[in-house]
N, C-alpha and C positions, 0 to 999 in steps of 0.2 A: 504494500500500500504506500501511497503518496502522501503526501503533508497533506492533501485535501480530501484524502479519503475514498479515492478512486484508485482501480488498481493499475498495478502495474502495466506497463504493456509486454506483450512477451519477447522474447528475445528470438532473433531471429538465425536459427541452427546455419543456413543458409550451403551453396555449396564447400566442401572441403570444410567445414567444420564439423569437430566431433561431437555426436550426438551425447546428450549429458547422461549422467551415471548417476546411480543410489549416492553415492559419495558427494554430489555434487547438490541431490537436495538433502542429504542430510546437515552440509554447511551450511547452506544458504536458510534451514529451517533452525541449524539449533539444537539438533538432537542426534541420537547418532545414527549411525546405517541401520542399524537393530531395528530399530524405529519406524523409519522407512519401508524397511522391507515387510514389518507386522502390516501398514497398511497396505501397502503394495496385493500381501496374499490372505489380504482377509482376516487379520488376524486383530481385529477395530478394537476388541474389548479391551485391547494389553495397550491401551493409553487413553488418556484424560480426552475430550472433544476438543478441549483448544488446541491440545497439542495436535491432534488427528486434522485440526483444519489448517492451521501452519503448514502442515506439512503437503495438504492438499493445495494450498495456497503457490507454494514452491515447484510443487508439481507443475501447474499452471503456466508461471511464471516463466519458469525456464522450458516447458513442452518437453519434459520428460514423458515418455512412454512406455511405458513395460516391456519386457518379452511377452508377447502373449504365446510365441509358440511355444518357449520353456516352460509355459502358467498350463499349457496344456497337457502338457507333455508328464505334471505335475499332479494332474486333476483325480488321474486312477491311485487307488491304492494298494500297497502291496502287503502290507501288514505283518512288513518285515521294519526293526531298528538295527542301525549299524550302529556299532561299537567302534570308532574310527581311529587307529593307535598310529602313531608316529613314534616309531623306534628301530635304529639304527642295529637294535642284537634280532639276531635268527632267532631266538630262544624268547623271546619278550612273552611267550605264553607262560613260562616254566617260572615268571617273576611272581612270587606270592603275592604282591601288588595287584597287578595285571589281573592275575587270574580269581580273587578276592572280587575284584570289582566289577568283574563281569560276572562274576554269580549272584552280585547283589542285583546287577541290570538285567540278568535273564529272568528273575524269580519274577519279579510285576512284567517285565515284556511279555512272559509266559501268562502271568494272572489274569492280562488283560488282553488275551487273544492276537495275541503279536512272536515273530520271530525271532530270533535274534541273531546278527549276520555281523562277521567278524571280519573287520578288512584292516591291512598292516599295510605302512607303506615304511622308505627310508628317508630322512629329510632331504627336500628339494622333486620330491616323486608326489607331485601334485594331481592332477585332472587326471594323467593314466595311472593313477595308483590307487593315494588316498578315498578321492570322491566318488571314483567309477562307478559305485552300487549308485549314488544322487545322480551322477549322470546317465545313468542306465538304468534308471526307475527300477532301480533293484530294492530298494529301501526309503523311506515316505520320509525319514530323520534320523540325524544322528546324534553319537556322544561322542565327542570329541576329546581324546588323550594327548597331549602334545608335548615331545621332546621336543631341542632344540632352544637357541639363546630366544631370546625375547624377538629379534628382526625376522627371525625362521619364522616365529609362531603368527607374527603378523601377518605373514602371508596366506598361510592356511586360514585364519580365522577371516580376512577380508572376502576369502574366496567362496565359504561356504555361507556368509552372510550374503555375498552377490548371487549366489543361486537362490535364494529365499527358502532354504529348507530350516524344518523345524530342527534346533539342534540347543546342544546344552554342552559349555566347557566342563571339563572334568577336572579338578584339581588348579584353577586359575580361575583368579579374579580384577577383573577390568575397571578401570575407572567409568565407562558409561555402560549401557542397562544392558549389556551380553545376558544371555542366563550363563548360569555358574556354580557348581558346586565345589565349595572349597572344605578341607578343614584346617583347625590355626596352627600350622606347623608352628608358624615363627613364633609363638609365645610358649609353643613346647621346647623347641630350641633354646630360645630363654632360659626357660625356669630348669633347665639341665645344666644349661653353662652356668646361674646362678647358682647352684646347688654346687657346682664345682670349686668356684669361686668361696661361697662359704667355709668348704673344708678345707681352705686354705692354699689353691692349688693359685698358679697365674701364670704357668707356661701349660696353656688350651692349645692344644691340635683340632683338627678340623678337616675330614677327609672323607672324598666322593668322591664317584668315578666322573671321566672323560664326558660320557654324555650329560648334556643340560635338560634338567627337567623345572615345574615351575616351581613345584614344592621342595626342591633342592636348594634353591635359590632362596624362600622362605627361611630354610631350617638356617640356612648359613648368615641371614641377616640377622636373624634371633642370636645366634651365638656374638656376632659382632656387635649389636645393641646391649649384651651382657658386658663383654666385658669393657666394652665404653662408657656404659656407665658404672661402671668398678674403677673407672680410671685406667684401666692396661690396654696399651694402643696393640691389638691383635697384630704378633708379628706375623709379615710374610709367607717367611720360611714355616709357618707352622698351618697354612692352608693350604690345602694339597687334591688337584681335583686329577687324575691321573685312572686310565684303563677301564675294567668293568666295575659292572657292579657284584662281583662276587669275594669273595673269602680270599683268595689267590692275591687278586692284587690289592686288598684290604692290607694281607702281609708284609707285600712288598712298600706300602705306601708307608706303613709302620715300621715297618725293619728302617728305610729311608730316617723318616722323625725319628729314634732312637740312638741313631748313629751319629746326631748331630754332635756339635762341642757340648750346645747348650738345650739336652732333648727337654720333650715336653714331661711335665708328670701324670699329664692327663690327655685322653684323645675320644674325642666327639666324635662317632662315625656317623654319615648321614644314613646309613640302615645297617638292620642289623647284621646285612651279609659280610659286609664289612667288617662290623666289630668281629664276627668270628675270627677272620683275618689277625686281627690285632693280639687274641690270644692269643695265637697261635705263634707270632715273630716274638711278644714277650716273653713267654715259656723258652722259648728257643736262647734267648739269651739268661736264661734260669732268673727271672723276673717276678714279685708273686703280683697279682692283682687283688684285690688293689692297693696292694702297701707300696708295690713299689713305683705301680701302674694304674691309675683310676681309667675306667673303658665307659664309652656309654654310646648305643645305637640310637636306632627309633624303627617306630614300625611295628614291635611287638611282635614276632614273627613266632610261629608255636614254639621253636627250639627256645626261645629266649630264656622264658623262665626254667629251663634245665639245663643249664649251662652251669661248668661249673669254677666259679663264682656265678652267680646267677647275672643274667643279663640288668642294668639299668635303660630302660627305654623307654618311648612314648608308644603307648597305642592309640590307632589312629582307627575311626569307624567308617572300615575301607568299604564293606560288606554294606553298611546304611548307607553309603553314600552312592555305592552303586544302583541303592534302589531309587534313592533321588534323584538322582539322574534320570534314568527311565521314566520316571513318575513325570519329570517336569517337559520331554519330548511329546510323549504322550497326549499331554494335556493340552500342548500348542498344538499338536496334528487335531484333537478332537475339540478345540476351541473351549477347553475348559478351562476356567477362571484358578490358576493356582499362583503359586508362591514361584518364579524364576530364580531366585537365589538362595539358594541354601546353603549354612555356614554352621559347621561342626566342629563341637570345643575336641579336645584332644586329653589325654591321663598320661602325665607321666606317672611313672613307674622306680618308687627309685629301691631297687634291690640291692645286693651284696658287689656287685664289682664296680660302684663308688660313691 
């Protein structure tokens, strides 16, 4: 609108100009693609009327147009959900992670007469990987798992928001209205490195593998929020993000920190495959934990609490979160009125080994 309350006039595409994008009224309205795309495919309930008319407004304005043959192509159902993973190991099924969270998402896929379809890609294996079931109406919405740094993930999420399918992150949470289920890693992270810090320790290790994930990225801010505010500027040399996620190179990332001039007395492993790892290089150097070594995972993995020292970890409600997930796809394919964000506290756990 004008200063006189007339509208705009619209803008003319004309030739050799590019036709405008979601992205393009989601600036010029104010809110984000998400948004957009809810109106775009019907989806009117999941926003306020003034926001619904801004953005109709924009629509307008600039002579945005839909795909209508992608909207059609859309229309059938197949009453399958993809569980859509980004991850770089062959194995990513065999992760008690992984595999926890999609039992939480098949149990309501299944309760609610839907399938559930498992697609793996590696990062940068986008349209012929990831999305192929969206783009081959193999599956009506997904859940979205995403390795990769923060600029990988941006690309996946931009791209399944521009096909306007219903979908829900898994383990990440956005600053505008994505759906999203998260739990609080970074303040279980926290209150582990705080609890370390109590017992007197202030050389913190802090060790995950090679690949980035988002609740990786959580747990490690938490630890670095502890010990800043303890006053101890997190050295360097004692965050170590190196190989898989298995025991193997949990050892060798420990053996590593150990050998320094000035080793840690304590090491945070970002899961507990890891921490196994870290038993394993301390023992080796005749070590006991935790006298002479305080160890602590996350993740709560079943081995944990029989370890022996017993594990210290956080559990995480990997299993509820997989059914939130599902529940909140679901509910956008069937236009039903629920909660798009869902946020789960976390228990640590603080047992015998610190």
């Amino acid at each position: 609108m004008n200063v006189q309350g007339k509208p705009e006039k619209a803008r003319n595409n004309g030739p050799g100009r590019r036709p405008p994008t979601m992205q393009d009224v989601a600036d010029r309205a104010g809110v984000s693609i998400q948004t957009v795309s809810n109106l775009v495919n019907g989806r009117e309930h999941l926003m306020a009327k003034a926001t619904r008319e801004r953005v109709a407004q924009a629509m307008a304005v600039l002579e945005y147009r839909p795909n209508m043959r992608a909207r059609g192509l859309r229309a059938a159902r197949t009453n399958e959900i993809g569980f859509l993973v980004v991850d770089d190991e062959a194995k990513f099924l065999a992760d008690p992670t992984n595999g926890t969270a999609m039992a939480g998402a098949g149990e309501i896929i299944g309760q609610r007469g839907y399938g559930l379809l498992i697609q793996s890609a590696k990062l940068g294996d986008i349209d012929d990987g990831l999305f192929s079931p969206l783009l081959e109406s193999r599956a009506d919405g997904g859940i979205l798992y995403l390795s990769g740094g923060r600029e990988d993930r941006e690309v996946y999420i931009r791209r399944i928001v521009e096909l306007g399918r219903p979908f829900v992150l898994f383990g990440e949470e956005r600053d505008d209205d994505l759906p999203a289920v998260i739990a609080d890693n970074e303040s279980g992270a926290h209150e582990l490195a705080t609890h370390l810090i109590e017992k007197g320790h202030r050389r913190i290790a802090f060790i995950a593998g090679r690949a980035a994930w988002p609740m990786i990225e959580q747990r490690h801010a938490g630890y670095r929020r502890a010990l800043q505010e303890a006053g101890i500027e997190p050295a360097q040399e004692l965050q170590l993000f190196r190989g898989r996620w298995d025991p193997i190179d949990g050892a060798t990332m420990a053996s590593s920190l150990l050998a320094l001039r000035d080793p840690p007395t304590a090491i945070m492993a970002a899961n507990d495959l890891l921490a196994l790892g870290i038993f394993q290089a301390a023992r080796g150097r005749g070590m006991q934990i935790p006298d002479d070594l305080a160890v602590t995972g996350f993740n709560d993995f079943d081995f944990a609490a029989f370890l022996e020292p017993s594990l210290t970890t956080v559990s995480l409600p990997v299993y509820e979160m997989g059914e939130a997930a599902a529940t909140i796809v679901i509910d956008q394919i069937e236009s039903v009125d629920g909660e798009a964000i869902r946020r789960f506290p976390v228990e640590v756990l603080i047992r015998d080994s610190a």
